[in-house]
N, C-alpha and C positions, 0 to 999 in steps of 0.2 A: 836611344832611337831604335836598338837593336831589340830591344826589349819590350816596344811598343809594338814593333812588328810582328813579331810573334804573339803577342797576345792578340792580334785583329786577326791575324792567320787562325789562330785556336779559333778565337770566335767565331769563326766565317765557319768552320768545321764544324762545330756544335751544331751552327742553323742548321747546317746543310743536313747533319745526320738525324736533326727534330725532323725536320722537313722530308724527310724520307722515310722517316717514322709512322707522319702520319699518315701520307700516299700510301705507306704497305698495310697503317690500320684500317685506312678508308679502303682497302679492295678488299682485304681479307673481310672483313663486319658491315659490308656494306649491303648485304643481304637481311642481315640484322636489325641493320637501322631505323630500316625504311619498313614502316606498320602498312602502308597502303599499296591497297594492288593493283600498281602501276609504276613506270620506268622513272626512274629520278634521273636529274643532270650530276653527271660524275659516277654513276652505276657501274660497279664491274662485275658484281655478283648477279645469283639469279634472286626475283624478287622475293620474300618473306613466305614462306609456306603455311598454309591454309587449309590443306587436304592431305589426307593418310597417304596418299599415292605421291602427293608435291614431296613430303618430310622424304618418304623411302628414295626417292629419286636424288634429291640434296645428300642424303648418308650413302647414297653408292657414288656421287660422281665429287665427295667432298673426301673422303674416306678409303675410299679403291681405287678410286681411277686419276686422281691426282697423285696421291703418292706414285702409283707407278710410273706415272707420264716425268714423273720429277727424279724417281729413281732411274730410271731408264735414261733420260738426258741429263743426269748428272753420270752415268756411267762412261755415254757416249763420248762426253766432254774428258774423262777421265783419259779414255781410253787413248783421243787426237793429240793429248797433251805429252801421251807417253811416247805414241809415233813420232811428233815433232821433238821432244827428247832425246830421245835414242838410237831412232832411224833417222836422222838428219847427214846432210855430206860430209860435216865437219867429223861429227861423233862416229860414223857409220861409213867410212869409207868405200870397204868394201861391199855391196850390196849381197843380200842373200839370195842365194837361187831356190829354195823352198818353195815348193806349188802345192803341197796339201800335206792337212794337220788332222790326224784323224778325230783325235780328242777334242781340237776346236771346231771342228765340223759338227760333229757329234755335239759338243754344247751349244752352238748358234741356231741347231736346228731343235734342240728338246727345251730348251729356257725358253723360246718363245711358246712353244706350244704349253708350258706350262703357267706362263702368264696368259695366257687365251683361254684355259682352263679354271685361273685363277676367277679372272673378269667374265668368264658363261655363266657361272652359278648364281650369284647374285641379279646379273643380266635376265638371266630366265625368269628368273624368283619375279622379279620387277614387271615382267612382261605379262606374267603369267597373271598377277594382281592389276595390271593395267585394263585387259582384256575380258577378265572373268567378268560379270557385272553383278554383282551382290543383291539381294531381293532390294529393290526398289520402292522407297517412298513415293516418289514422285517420275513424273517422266514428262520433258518436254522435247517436241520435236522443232530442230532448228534448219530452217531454209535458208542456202545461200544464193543471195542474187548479183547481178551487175546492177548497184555496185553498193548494197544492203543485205541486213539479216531481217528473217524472219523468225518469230517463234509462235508456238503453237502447243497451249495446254489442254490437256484430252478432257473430255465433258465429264467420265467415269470418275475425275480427280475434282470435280468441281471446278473447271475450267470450261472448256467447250468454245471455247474462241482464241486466234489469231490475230496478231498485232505486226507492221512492221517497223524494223529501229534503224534510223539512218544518222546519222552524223551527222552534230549542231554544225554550222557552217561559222566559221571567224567571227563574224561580224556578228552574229546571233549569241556569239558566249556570254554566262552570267556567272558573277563573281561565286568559285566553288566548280567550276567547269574547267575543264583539261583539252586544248589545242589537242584535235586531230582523234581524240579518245572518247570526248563524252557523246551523248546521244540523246533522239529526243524520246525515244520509249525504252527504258529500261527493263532487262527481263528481270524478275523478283524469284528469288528461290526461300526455303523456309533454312534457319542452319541446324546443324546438327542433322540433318537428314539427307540419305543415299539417294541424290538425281541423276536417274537414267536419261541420258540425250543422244536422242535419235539425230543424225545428221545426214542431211542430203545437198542436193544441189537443183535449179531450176534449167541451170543456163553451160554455163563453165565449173570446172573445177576450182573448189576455193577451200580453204584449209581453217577450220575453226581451231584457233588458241588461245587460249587463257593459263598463264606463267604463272599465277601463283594457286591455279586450280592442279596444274601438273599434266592437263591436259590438251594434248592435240591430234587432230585426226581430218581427214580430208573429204569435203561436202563433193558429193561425184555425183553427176546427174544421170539418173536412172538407177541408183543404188542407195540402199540405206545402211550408213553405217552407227556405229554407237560407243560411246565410251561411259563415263560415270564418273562423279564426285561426291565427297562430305564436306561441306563449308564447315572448320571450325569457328569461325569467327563472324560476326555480325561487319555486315560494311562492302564497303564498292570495289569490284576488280574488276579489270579492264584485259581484253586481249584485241589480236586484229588476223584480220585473213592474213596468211602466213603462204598464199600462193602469189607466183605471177600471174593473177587473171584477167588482167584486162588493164584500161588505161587511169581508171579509178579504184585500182588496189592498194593505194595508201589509206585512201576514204572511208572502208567500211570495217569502222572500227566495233569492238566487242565489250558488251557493258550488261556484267548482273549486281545487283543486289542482292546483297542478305542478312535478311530481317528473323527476325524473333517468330517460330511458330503463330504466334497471335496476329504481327503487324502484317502478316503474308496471308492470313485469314481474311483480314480487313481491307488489304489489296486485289485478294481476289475477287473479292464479292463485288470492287467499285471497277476493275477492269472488265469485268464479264460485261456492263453496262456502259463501259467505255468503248469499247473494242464489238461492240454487239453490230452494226454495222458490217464488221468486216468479214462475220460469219460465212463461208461459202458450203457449208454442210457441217454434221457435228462431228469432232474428233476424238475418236473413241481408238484410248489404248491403254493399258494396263499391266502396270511391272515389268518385266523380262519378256513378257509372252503377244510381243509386238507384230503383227502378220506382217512378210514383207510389204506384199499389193497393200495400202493401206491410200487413205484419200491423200491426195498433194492438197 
């Protein structure tokens, strides 16, 4: 009987330690997993990287800033365990009167600065390639609304028309469609090529994101800002306004495609005719050398 108990006991311990096997594989590779660019249920990582800037962002905050955060509160933890220890009533009767430690003075204040030091360099490095924006293939400028995107491909790119993309609604989803994510005009980019995006705003402040482009940045009305991507992979990613703007800020979700050089060729030629209506003047901008004043 004794002997049956303890082997249900082992056993019960085995699950328990698979079982916590696989919860720590599923957070650690769970960015891995998942091909598509978009949140999965059960996600603890960020999603799959897709752009030069997403990877370098994943190798500083997987690489630098986790070890530290882990070495640091595994220190902290160190440290409580030795107070509770040694400075205890039992152990420590008499309390010390001790008010300053030069040498640990001296270390609390230069180990931080030297981990702040540690984590600026790569920080910059990352900001610095965030910001630059590389000569440009393409450029589309994106309007943010209450409670919709707009985009807008310049005429000199062989675009020259504007589209707006709003959010399928529940009842309107078709099988291959993502609650709260998909939309009914998708912006199409070409991959492998450097897209400069201008970003503004019409109304409020709204924050265009996209997680596995690596990018985000804030649509401000009356200002044009800009970031940049390289799609390495063909396929759909999804982001979403990333402000409090209003009372339909869950709603205006973020959806590009990307297609093959050729199928974005084919895209454009049938959106310029699609989208030809919505023309309100032509939109002419070209690479890096975007004029602020330019048409809304």
């Amino acid at each position: 009987m004794t002997f049956a108990r303890a082997a249900l006991r082992q056993l019960e311990s085995l699950r328990l330690r698979a079982r916590l096997a696989t919860l720590l594989a599923g957070a650690l590779f769970s960015g891995a997993a998942y091909a598509d660019g978009h949140p999965t249920p059960g996600q603890m990582s960020f999603q799959e990287a897709v752009t030069p800037i997403a990877h370098e962002m994943h190798i500083f905050h997987n690489w630098i800033l986790l070890p530290i955060i882990i070495g640091i509160s595994l220190l902290v933890l160190a440290l409580l365990l030795l107070v509770v220890y040694r400075y205890n009533e039992s152990a420590n009767p008499t309390a010390s009167r001790t008010t300053h430690h030069t040498g640990l003075e001296v270390a609390w204040t230069v180990l931080p600065v030297m981990i702040l030091v540690v984590i600026a360099i790569p920080s910059f490095r990352l900001l610095t390639h965030q910001l630059v924006v590389p000569p440009a293939d393409l450029t589309v400028k994106v309007t943010g609304k209450q409670w919709y995107w707009s985009y807008g491909y310049p005429a000199d790119q062989g675009g020259g028309f504007e589209f707006d993309s709003a959010l399928i609604p529940e009842k309107d989803l078709k099988p291959g469609d993502i609650r709260l994510l998909s939309v009914d005009n998708e912006a199409v980019v070409p991959v492998g090529k450097v897209v400069h995006v201008l970003v503004t705003s019409d109304d409020v402040i709204h924050s265009f994101t996209i997680p596995a482009f690596g990018i985000r940045i804030d649509a401000v009305p009356g200002r044009m800002n800009e970031t940049w991507f390289k799609a390495e992979r063909e396929g759909m990613y999804y982001g979403q306004c990333s402000k409090l703007c209003g009372k339909d800020h869950a709603f205006m979700p973020i959806s590009f495609r990307v297609v093959s050089p050729e199928a974005y060729a084919t895209w454009l030629a049938d959106a310029k005719k699609k989208f030809a209506s919505n023309e309100t003047g032509p939109v002419r901008f070209a690479g890096n050398e975007t004029p602020v004043a330019m048409q809304q």
